[in-house]
C-alpha positions as CSV (number, residue, x, y, z in Angstrom):
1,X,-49.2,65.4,-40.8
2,X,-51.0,63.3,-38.0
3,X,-51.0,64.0,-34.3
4,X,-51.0,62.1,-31.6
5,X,-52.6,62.6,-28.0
6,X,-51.3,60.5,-25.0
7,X,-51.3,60.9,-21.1
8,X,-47.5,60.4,-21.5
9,X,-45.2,60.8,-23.7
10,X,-41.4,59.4,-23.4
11,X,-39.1,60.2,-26.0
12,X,-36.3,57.6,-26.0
13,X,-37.0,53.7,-25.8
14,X,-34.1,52.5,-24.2
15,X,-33.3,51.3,-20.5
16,X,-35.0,54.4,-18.8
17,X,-37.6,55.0,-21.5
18,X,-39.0,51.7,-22.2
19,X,-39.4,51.0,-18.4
20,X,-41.7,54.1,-17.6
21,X,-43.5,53.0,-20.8
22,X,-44.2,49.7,-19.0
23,X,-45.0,50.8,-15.8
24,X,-47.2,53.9,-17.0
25,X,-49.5,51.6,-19.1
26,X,-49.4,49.1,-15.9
27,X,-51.0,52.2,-14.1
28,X,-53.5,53.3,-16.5
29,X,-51.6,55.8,-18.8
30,X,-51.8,56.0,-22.3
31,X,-48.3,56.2,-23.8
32,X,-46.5,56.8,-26.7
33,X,-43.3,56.2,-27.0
34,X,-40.8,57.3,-29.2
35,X,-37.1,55.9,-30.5
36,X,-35.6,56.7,-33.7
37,X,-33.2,53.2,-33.7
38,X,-34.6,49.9,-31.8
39,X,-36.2,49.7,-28.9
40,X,-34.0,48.8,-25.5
41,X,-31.4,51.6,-26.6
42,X,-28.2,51.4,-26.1
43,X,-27.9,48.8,-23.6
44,X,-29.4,45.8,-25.3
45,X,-28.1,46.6,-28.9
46,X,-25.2,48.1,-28.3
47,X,-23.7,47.7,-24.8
48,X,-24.6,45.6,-21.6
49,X,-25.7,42.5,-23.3
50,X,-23.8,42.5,-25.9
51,X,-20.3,43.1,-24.1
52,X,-21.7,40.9,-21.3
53,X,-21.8,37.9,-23.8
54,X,-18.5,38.2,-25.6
55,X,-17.3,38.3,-21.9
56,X,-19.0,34.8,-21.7
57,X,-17.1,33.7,-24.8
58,X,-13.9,34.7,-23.3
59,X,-14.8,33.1,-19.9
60,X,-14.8,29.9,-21.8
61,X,-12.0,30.4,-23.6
62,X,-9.7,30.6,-20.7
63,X,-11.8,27.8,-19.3
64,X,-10.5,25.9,-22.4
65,X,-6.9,27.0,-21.9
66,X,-6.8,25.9,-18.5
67,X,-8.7,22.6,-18.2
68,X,-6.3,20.6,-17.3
69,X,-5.4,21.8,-13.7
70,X,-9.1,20.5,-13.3
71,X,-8.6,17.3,-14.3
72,X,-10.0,17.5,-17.9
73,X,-8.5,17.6,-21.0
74,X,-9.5,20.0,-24.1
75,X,-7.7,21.3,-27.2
76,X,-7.9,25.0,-27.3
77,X,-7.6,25.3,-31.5
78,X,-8.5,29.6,-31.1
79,X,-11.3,31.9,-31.6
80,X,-14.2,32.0,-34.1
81,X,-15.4,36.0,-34.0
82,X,-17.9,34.9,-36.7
83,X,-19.1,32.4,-34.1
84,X,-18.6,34.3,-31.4
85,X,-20.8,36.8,-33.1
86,X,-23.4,34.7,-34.2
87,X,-24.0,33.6,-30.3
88,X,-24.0,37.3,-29.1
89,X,-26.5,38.7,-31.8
90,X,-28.7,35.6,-31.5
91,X,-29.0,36.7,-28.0
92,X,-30.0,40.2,-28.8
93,X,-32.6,39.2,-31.5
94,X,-34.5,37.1,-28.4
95,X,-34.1,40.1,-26.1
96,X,-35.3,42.1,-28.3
97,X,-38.0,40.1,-29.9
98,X,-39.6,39.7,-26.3
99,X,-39.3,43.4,-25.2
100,X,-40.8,44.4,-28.7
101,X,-43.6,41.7,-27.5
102,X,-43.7,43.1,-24.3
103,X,-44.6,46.7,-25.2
104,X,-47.0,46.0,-27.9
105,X,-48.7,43.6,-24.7
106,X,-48.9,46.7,-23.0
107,X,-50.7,48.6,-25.4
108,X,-47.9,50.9,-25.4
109,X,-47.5,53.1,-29.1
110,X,-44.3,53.2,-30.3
111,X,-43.7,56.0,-32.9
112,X,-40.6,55.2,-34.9
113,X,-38.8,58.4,-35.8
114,X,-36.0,60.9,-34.5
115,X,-38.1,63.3,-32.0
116,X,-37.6,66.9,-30.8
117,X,-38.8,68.6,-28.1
118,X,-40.7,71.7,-29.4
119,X,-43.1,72.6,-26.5
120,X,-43.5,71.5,-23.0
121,X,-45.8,69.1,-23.9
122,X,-45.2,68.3,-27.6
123,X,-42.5,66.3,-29.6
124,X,-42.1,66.5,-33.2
125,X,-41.5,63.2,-35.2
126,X,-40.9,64.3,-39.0
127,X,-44.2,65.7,-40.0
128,X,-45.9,64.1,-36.7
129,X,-46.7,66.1,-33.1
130,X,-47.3,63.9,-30.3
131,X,-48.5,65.5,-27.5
132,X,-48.8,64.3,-23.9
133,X,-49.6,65.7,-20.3
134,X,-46.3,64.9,-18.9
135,X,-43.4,64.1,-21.0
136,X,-40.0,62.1,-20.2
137,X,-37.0,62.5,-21.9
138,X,-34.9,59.2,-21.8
139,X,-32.5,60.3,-25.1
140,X,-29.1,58.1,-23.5
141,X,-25.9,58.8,-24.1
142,X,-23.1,58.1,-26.6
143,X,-19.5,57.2,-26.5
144,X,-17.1,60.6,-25.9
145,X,-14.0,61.4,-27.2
146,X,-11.3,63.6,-26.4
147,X,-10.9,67.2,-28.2
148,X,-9.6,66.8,-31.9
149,X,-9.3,63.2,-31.7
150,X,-11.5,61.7,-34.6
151,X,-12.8,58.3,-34.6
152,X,-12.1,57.0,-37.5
153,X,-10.3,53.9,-39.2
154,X,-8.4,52.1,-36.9
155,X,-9.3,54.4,-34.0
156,X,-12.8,53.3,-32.9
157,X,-15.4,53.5,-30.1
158,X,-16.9,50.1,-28.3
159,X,-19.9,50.3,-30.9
160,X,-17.3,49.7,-33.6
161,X,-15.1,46.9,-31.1
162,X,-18.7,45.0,-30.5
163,X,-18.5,44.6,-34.7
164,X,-15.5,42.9,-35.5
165,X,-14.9,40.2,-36.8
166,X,-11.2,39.2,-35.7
167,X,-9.3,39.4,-32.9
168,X,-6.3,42.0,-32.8
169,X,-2.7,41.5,-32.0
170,X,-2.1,44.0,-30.0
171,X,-4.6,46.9,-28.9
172,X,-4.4,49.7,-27.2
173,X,-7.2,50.9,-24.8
174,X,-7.4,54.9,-23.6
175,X,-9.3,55.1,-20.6
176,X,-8.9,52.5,-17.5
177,X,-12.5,52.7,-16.2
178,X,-15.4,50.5,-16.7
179,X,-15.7,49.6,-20.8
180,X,-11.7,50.0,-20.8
181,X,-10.7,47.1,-18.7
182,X,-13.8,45.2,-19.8
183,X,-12.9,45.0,-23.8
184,X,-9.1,44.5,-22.4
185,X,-10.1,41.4,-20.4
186,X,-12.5,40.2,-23.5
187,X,-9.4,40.6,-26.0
188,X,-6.8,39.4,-23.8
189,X,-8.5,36.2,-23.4
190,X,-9.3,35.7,-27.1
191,X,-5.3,36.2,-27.4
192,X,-4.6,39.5,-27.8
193,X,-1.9,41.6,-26.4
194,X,-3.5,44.3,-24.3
195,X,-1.9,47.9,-22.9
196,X,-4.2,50.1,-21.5
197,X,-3.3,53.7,-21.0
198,X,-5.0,55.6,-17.9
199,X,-4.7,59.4,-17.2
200,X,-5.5,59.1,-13.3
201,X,-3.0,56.7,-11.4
202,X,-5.1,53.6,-11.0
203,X,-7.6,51.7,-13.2
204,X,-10.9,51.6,-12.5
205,X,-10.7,55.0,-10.8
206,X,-14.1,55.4,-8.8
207,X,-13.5,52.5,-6.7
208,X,-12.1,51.5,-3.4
209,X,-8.4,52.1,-4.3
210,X,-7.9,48.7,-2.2
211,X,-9.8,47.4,-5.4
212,X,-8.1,49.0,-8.3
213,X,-4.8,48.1,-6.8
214,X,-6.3,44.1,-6.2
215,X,-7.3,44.7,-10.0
216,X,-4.1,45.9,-11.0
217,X,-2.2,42.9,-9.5
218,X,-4.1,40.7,-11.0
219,X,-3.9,42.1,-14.5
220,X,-0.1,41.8,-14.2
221,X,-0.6,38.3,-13.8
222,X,-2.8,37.7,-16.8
223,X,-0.5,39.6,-18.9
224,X,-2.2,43.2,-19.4
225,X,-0.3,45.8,-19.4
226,X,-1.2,49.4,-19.0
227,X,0.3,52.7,-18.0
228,X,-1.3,54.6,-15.2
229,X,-0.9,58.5,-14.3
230,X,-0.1,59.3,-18.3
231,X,-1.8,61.7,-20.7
232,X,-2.5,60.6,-23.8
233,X,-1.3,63.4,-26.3
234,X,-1.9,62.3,-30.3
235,X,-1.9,59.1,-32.2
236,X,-1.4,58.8,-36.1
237,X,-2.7,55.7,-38.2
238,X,-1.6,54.0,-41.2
239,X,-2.7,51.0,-43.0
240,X,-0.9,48.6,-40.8
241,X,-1.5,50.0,-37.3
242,X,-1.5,53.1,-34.9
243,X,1.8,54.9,-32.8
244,X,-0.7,56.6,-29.8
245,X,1.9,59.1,-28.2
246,X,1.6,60.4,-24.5
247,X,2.4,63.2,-23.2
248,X,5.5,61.8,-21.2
249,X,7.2,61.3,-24.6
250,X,6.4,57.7,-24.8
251,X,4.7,55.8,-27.8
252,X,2.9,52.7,-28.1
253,X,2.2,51.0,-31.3
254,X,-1.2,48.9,-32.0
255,X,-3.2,47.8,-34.6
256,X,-5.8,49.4,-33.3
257,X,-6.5,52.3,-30.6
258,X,-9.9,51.6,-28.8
259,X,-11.4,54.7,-26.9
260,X,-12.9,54.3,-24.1
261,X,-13.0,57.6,-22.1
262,X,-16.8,57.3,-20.7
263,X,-20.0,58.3,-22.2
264,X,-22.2,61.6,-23.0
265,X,-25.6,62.7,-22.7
266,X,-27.2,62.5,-26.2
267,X,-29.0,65.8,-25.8
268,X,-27.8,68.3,-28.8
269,X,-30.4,69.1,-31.2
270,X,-33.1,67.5,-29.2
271,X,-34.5,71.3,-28.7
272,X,-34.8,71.0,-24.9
273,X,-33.0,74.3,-24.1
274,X,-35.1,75.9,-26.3
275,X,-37.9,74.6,-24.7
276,X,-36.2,76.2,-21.6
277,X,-35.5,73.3,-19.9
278,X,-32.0,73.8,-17.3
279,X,-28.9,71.7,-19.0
280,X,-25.2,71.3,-17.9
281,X,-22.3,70.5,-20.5
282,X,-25.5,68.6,-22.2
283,X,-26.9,66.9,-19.1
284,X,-30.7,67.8,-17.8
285,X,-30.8,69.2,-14.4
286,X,-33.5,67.6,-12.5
287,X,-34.6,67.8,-9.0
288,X,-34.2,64.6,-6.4
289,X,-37.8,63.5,-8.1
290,X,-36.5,63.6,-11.4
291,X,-38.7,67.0,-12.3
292,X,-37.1,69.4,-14.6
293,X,-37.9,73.0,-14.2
294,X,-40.5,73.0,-16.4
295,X,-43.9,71.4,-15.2
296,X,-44.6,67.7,-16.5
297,X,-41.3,67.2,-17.8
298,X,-39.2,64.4,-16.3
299,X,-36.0,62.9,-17.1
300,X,-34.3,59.5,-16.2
301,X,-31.4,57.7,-17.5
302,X,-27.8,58.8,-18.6
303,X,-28.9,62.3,-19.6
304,X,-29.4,63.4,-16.1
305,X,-26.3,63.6,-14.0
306,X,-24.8,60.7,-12.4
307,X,-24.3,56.6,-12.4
308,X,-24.8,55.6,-15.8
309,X,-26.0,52.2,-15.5
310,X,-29.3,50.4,-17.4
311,X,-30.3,49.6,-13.8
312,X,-30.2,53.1,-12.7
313,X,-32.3,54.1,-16.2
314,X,-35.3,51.1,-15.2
315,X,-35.3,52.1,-11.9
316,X,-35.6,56.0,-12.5
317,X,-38.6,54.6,-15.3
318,X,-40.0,53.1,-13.1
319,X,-40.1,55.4,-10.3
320,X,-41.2,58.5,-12.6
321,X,-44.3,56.6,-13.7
322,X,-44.9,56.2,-10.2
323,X,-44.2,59.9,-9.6
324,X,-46.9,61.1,-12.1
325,X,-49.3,58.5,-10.8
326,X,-49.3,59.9,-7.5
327,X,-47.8,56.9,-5.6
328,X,-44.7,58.8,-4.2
329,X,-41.7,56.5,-4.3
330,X,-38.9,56.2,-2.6
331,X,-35.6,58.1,-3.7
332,X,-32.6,55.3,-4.0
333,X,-29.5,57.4,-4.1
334,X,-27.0,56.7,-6.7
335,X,-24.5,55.7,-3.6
336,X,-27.0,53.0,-3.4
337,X,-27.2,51.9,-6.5
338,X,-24.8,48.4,-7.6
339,X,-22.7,48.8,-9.7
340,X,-20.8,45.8,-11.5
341,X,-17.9,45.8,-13.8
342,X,-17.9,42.3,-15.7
343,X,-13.3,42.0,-16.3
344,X,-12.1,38.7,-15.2
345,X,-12.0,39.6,-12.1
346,X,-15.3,40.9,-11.4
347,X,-15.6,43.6,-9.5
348,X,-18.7,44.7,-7.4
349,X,-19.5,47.6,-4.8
350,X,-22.4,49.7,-3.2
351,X,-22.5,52.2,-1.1
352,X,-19.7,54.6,0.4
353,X,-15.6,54.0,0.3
354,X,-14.3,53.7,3.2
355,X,-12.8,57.3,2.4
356,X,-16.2,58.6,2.0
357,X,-17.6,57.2,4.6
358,X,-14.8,58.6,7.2
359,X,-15.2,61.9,5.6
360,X,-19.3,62.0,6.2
361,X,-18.5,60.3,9.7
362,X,-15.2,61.2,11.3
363,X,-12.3,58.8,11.3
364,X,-13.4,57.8,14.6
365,X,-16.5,56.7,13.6
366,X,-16.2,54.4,10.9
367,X,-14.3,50.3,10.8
368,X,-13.6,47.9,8.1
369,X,-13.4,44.8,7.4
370,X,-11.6,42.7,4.3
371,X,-13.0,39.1,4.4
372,X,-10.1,36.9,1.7
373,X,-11.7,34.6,-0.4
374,X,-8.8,32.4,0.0
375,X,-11.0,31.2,3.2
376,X,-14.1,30.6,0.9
377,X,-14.9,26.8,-0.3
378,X,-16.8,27.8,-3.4
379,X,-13.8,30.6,-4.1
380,X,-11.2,27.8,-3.9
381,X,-13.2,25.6,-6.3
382,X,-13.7,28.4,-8.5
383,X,-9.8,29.6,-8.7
384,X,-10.4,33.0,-7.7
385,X,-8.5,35.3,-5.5
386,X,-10.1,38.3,-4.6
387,X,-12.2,39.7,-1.2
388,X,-15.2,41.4,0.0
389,X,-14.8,44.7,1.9
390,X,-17.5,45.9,4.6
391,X,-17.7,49.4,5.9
392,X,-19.3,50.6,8.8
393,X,-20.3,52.7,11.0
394,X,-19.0,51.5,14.7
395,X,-21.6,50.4,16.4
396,X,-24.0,51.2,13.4
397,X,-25.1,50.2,10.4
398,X,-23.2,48.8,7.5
399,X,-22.5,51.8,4.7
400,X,-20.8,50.3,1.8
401,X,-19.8,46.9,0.8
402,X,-16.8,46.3,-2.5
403,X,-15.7,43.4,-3.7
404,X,-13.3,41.8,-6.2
405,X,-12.8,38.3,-7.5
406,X,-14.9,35.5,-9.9
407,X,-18.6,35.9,-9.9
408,X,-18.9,38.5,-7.2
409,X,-21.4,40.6,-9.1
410,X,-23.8,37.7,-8.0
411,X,-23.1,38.8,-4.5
412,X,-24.0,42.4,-5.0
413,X,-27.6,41.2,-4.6
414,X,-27.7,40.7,-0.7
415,X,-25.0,43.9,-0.4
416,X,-27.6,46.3,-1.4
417,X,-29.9,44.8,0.7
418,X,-27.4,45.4,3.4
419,X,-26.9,48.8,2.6
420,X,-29.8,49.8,1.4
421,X,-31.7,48.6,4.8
422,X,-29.4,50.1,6.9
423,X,-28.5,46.6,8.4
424,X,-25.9,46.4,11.1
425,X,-23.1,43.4,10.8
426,X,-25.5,41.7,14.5
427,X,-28.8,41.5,12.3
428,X,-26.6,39.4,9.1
429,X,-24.5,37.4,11.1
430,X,-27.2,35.0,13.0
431,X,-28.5,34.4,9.1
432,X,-27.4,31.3,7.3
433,X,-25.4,31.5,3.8
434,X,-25.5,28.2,2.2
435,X,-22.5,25.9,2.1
436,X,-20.2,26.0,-0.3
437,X,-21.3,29.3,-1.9
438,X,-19.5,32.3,-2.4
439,X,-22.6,33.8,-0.6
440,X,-20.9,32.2,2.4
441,X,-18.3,35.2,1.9
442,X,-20.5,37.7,3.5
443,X,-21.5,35.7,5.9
444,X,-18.0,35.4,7.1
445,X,-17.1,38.7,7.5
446,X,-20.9,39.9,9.1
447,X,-19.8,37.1,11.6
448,X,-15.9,38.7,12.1
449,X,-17.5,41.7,12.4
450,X,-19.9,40.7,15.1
451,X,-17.1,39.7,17.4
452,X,-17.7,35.9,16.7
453,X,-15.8,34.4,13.3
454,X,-15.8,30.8,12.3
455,X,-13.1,30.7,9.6
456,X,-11.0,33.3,10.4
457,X,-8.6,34.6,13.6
């Protein structure tokens, strides 16, 4: 048995946990961190880069398919997933190889092991205690299921959809939100016959319904199906495929049933509510500053309730470092946090809905704007359809921004900015977006909405 003394200690080494790590030792801590798998957790190994690249790989495919309305010719002979593999994971192994380099530059320890919390200062690693004068607890999450349906066989989770190494006929998707209509655009481009099946009565349910329904549209025009406002009810399996029924009496066959019905906090067994630290249906209940109720103990990332995003779990890292330095940062509010969802289209957004903001502000009080991309140079080039939404406050600051179409999650950028800095439409407009860039698109609507537009009536 050894022990192990550090000014902090984080248990957990992906998005959240590695980013405190960093910016503790940057401050003058001593740290130890601690992660049973690889460091950079779930969203370098097993999520956001990952999905993000075979996104990249479908990208080219329909590039491929469709060259010639651009004026060059290509043979599109199918997909390689051994390839298309090969590409992702070599990816990962560089990430990972530099943010392995990057901690041990630090002088950051990293204990490899499966940790408990068994004191509020003290996590056991096998035989090990490491003890620190503040700990964080950055465990992540993992993908959910519904009650008394196993994954198993041909019904599997996006860790097992990452490893595959062919393309399905047709699969079947159960949930409509984020990873659903991201694996359904990935597979539908490699050639694939998609149906998604959504219990609320649009896809991507937490955003502007003006953008699940532009979504929606244009998912009918690639050729996914899905079937919104239906409870799923059973499926069965045999060697050949799955029959998923719902409970409207309907079936759909697939060869395989991918669920994709959001993620929990990986908290069980980790002995924080023995320590006596306050939980909710598995989440840790912090304050604004990320303090749990017991002194020195912080938590960041997906296990505290909320956005669960890797940008969210850096910037909560980062900002609890901060905290126990004594440098009092500033709260971002998950409202104000990006988010992205990477289907073809893309679809970006930060800040309040326009239904949100009217119910904070009065109907009275609150204008929008929907700037069509169809007026956009760079949009046009591109092939995209799509538009960026602005919500306001009349005669006040700008509250939310959403978008939908090619490459907008670049945009998202200068949105938070926006939001974030309370900017009114007057203070963006006189700025100059460069020509031809889809940039220009929110420049065009800060200039409608200043009472002076160029391109638009």
């Amino acid at each position: 048995m050894a022990e192990h003394t550090f000014d902090l200690v984080v248990l957990g080494g992906g998005s959240g946990g590695y980013a405190a790590a960093i910016r503790a030792s940057e401050l003058g801590m001593t740290v130890g961190l601690i992660e049973k798998d690889k460091v950079g957790g779930t969203c370098l190994h097993r999520g956001c880069i990952p999905t993000k690249a075979l996104l990249h790989s479908a990208e080219v495919a329909d590039v491929a398919r469709e060259s010639a309305q651009f004026g060059v010719n290509t043979t599109f002979d199918g997909i390689d997933m051994n390839a298309v593999n090969a590409y992702r994971d070599n990816i990962v192994s560089k990430k990972y190889k530099g943010l392995v380099g990057l901690v041990k530059a630090r002088g950051i320890t990293t204990i490899e092991g499966e940790g408990r919390l068994i004191s509020p200062t003290t996590v056991q690693v096998g035989q090990d205690t490491v003890t620190g004068k503040n700990v964080i607890l950055a465990t992540g999450s993992y993908s959910r299921s519904l009650p008394g349906l196993t994954i198993e066989g041909r019904v599997i989770t996006s860790e097992q959809a990452l490893l595959m190494d062919y393309v399905p006929q047709k699969v079947a998707i159960l949930g409509g939100g984020v990873i659903g209509v991201e694996f359904a655009s990935v597979w539908k481009s490699f050639g694939a016959e998609v149906v998604i099946i959504e219990g609320l009565p649009h896809l991507v349910p937490n955003e502007e319904e003006v953008i699940s329904k532009a979504l929606e549209r244009a998912y009918r025009k690639r050729g996914i199906d899905f079937k919104l406002g239906v409870r799923f009810s059973g499926v069965t399996q045999s060697d050949s495929g799955v029959v998923i029924s719902l409970e409207s009496g309907e079936t759909v066959e697939a060869d395989l049933l991918l669920v994709a019905v959001g993620r929990g906090a990986s908290t069980a067994g980790m002995g924080f509510e023995e320590v006596g630290i306050t939980m909710d249906r598995g989440y840790v209940i912090t304050d604004d500053r990320l303090a749990t109720n017991i002194p020195g103990v912080f938590a960041v990332g997906d296990i505290v309730p909320g956005l669960q995003l890797a940008h969210r779990g850096f910037q909560q890292g980062i900002f609890v470092a901060e905290e126990i330095a004594g440098l009092n940062p500033v709260v971002i509010e998950d409202i104000n946090i990006p988010k992205v969802t990477y289907c073809e289209p893309e679809i970006a957004s930060v800040g309040l809905s326009e239904v949100k903001a009217v119910e904070l502000y009065g109907v009275d009080a609150i204008s929008s704007y929907d700037y069509n991309l169809a007026g956009n140079g760079k949009s046009e080039i591109l092939g995209t359809a799509g538009f960026v939404k602005v919500v306001r406050v009349k005669d006040g600051p700008v509250v939310g921004m959403h978008m939908i179409g090619s490459r907008v999650g670049e945009l998202i950028g200068e949105s938070q900015l926006i939001v974030n800095w309370e900017a009114h439409p007057e203070d963006i407009a006189p700025l100059v977006h460069a020509h031809p860039t889809q940039n220009e698109s929110l420049g065009e609507a800060f200039l409608y909405m200043s009472g002076k537009p160029l391109h638009t009536i």
